[in-house]
Every structure is written in structure tokens, then in C-alpha cells.
C-alpha positions in Angstrom: -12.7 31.2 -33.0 -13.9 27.8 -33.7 -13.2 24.3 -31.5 -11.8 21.3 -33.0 -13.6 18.5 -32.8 -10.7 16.2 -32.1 -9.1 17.4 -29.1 -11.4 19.9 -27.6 -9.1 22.9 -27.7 -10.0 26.2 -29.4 -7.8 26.8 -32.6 -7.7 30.3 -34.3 -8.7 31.3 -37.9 -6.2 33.3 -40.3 -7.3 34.7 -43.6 -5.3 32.8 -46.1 -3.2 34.8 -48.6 -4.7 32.7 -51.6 -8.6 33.3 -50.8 -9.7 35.7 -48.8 -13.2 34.4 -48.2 -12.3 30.9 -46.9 -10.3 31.2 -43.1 -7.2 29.0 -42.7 -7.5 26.4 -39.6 -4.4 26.8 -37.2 -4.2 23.5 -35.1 -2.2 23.4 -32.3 1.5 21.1 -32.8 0.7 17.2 -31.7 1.4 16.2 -28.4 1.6 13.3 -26.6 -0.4 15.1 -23.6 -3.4 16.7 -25.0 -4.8 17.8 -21.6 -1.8 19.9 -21.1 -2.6 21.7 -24.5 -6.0 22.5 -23.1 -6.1 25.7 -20.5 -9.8 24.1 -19.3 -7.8 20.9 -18.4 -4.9 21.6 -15.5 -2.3 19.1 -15.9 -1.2 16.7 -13.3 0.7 18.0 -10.3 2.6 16.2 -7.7 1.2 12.5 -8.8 -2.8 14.1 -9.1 -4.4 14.6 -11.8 -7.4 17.1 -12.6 -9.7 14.4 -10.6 -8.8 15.7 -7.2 -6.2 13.6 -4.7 -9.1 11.0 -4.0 -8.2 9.7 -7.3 -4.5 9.1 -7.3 -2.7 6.1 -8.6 -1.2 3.5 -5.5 1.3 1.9 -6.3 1.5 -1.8 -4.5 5.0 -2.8 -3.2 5.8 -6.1 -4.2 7.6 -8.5 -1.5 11.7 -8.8 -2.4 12.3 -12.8 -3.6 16.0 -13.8 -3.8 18.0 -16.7 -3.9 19.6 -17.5 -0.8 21.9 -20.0 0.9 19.9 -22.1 3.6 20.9 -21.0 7.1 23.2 -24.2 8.5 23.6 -25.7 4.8 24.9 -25.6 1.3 21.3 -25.8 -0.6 20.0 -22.7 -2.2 16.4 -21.2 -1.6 14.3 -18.8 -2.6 13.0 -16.6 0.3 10.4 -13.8 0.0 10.2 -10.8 2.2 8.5 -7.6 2.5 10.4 -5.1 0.4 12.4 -1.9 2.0 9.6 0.3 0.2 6.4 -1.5 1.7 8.2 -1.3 5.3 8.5 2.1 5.2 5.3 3.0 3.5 3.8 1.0 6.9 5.6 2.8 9.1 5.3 6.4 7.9 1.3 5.4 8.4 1.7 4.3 12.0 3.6 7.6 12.3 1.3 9.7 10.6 -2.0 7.6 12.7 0.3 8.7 16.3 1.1 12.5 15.5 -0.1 15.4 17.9 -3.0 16.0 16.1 -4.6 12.8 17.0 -4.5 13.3 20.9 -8.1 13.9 21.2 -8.5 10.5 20.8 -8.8 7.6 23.4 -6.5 4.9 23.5 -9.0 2.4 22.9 -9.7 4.1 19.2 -6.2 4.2 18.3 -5.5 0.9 19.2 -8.2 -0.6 17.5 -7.0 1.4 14.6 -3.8 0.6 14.5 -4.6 -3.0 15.0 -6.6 -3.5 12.0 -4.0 -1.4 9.7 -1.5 -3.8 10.6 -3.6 -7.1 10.2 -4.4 -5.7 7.2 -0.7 -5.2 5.8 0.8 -8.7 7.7 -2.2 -10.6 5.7 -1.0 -9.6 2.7 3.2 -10.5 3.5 2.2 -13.8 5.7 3.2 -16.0 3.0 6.6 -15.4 3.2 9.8 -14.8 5.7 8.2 -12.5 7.9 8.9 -12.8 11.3 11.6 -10.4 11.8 9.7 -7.5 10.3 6.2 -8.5 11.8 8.0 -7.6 15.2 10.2 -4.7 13.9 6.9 -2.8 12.6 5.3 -4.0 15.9 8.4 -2.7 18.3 7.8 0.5 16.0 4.5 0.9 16.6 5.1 0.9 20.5 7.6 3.0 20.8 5.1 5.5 18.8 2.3 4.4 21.2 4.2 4.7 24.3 5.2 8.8 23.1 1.8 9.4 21.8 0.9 8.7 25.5 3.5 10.8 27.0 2.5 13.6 25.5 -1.1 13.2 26.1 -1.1 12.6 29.8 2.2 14.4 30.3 3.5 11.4 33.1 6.8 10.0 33.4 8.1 6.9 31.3 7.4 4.9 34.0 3.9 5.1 34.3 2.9 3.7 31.3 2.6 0.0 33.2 -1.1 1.2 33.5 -2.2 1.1 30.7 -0.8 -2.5 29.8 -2.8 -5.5 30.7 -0.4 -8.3 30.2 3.0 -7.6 30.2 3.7 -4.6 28.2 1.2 -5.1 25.9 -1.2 -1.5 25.5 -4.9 -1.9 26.2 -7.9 -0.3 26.8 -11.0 -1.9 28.4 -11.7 -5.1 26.2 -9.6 -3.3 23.4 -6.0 -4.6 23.2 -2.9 -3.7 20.5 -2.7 -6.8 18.3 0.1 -6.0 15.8 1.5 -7.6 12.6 2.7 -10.4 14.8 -0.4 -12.0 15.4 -1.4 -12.7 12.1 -0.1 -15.9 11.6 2.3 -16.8 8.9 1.4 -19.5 6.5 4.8 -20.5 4.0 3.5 -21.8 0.2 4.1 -24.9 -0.2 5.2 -26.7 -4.0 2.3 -28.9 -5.0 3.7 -29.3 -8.1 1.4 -32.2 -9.9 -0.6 -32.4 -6.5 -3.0 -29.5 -8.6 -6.3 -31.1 -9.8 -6.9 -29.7 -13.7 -9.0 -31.1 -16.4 -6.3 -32.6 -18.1 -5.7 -35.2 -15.4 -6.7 -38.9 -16.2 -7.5 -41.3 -14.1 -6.5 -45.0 -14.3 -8.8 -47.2 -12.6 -8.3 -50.8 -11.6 -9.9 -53.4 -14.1 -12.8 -55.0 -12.2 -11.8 -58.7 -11.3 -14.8 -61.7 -12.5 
């Protein structure tokens, strides 16, 4: 048994029928995989590779652009919105952040959590048409808030007035929800030849003698 030097698999030796001193090489057929020819290298499973599930591939969901009519006119824009895919990837985390096996923690912990997973997610759609689905994902979020409570105080529906500050906003002590709605959305607006490059010349006025 020898190892080839090219893809690291062992190959086996056959005495050829034309010389018996000198063994024939068998190398495995050509694949376009060569980990999955090797027995030491597992093949990926499930989206993992050998690395472990630390190392897996994300996949960023890009925000849906279309053309659209204008609302109250005839004139054609292009709006961008957070995609069907990155909605419900944010949502299946707020569900999996309120499941039963996060009870042990205080209110104030998964508030702050949840606040700064949502920041994080409405930073990245604020430049677009957002509004809507800043307070979908938020009215989401409270419902899952407002069970996760129920279960871990076991009280009625209402009593959860107590542990809102203003209106029925959840808080904590100094630690209040702040959901994708209070990131602040910013629209991009068309420069066009406003952008300063190297190219641009600059005509000035002829001094007068």
C-alpha cells in the first residue's frame, strides 16, 4: 500500500501480468470531490463540512428591488424592501431567543438581547422601504415577549401592564425593548454628478486687472 502524492488517498498495488517485479499503481477514478474519495475526510453533511458547524457558510439575503407604480400617481419607481427570506430568517431567531429553555433568564437580559439583534438587522435594511416590516418584526417580537412571560410567571394576560413602562412598551429597570422601529430609516438619494472624482475639472473665473 502506497499514498499518492496528489490527492492523499491510499491506492493499491497489482502485480502486472507483463513484469512481475515492477507493481502496477491503481488510482482511484477522477472526481470532482476528492474529500469524498478519502475515508479520513467525512464529506459534508447537512450544509457542514469536516470543519465542525462553527464553520458553515451564511448566506446574506439580499433586500427585494422592483419597479413599482408610485402610490397616488402614474410615475414608476424603484422601491427596495427586505426580502421574504431575510424576514423570516429574523423571526425564526426572535423565536428561537424566546423558547422555554431561555426562562431562567431575567427580562432585562432578553430585552437587551433582543434589542441589539434587531438594531443590528434594521441597520442593515434602513435604506430602503421599511417601515411596514420594522413594525411587523417588532409586533412579532411582542407577542413572543408577552408568552415568554406567561409562561414564566404563570399570571393572567392581563397582568402584563407591569412590566411595561410607557404604554405597552416591555422594560426592565433602566433596560427597555427598542425594536427594529427605532433605528431610523435613511432613503438613498441620486447624486448623480454631485460625486466628487479625480476626473472633475474645475473652471475658475479669469481674474479681472
Amino acid at each position: 500500500m502506497t499514498q499518492s502524492p496528489a490527492d492523499g488517498c491510499s491506492a493499491q498495488q497489482t502485480p502486472s501480468s507483463g513484469n512481475q517485479g515492477s507493481p502496477e499503481i491503481r488510482r482511484p477514478p477522477n472526481r470532482v470531490n476528492s474529500r469524498s474519495s478519502c475515508p479520513d475526510r467525512p464529506a459534508s453533511v447537512s450544509g457542514q463540512d469536516s470543519r465542525g458547524p462553527h464553520r458553515r457558510r451564511v448566506r446574506l439575503s439580499w433586500p427585494n428591488i422592483r419597479r413599482q407604480r408610485k402610490r397616488g400617481t402614474n410615475e414608476l419607481v424603484v422601491y427596495t424592501r427586505p426580502s421574504r427570506k431575510a424576514v423570516q430568517a429574523i423571526k425564526d431567531r426572535i423565536s428561537e431567543r424566546t423558547y422555554r429553555h431561555t426562562l431562567n433568564q431575567s427580562l432585562g437580559t432578553l430585552l437587551r438581547r433582543l434589542s441589539q439583534k434587531l438594531a443590528g438587522w434594521a441597520n442593515y435594511f434602513r435604506h430602503g422601504v421599511s417601515k411596514k416590516t420594522f413594525d411587523a418584526i417588532d409586533h412579532h417580537a411582542w407577542q413572543r415577549i408577552a408568552r415568554w412571560l406567561l409562561r414564566k410567571h404563570r399570571i393572567p394576560r392581563s397582568h402584563l401592564r407591569r412590566f411595561c413602562d410607557q404604554g405597552w412598551r416591555f422594560a426592565e429597570g433602566s433596560v427597555a425593548f427598542r425594536g427594529a422601529s427605532g433605528v431610523a430609516i435613511v432613503r438613498y438619494r441620486y447624486r448623480g454628478a454631485a460625486i466628487p472624482n479625480p476626473w472633475t475639472w474645475t473652471i475658475e473665473p479669469a481674474a479681472s486687472s
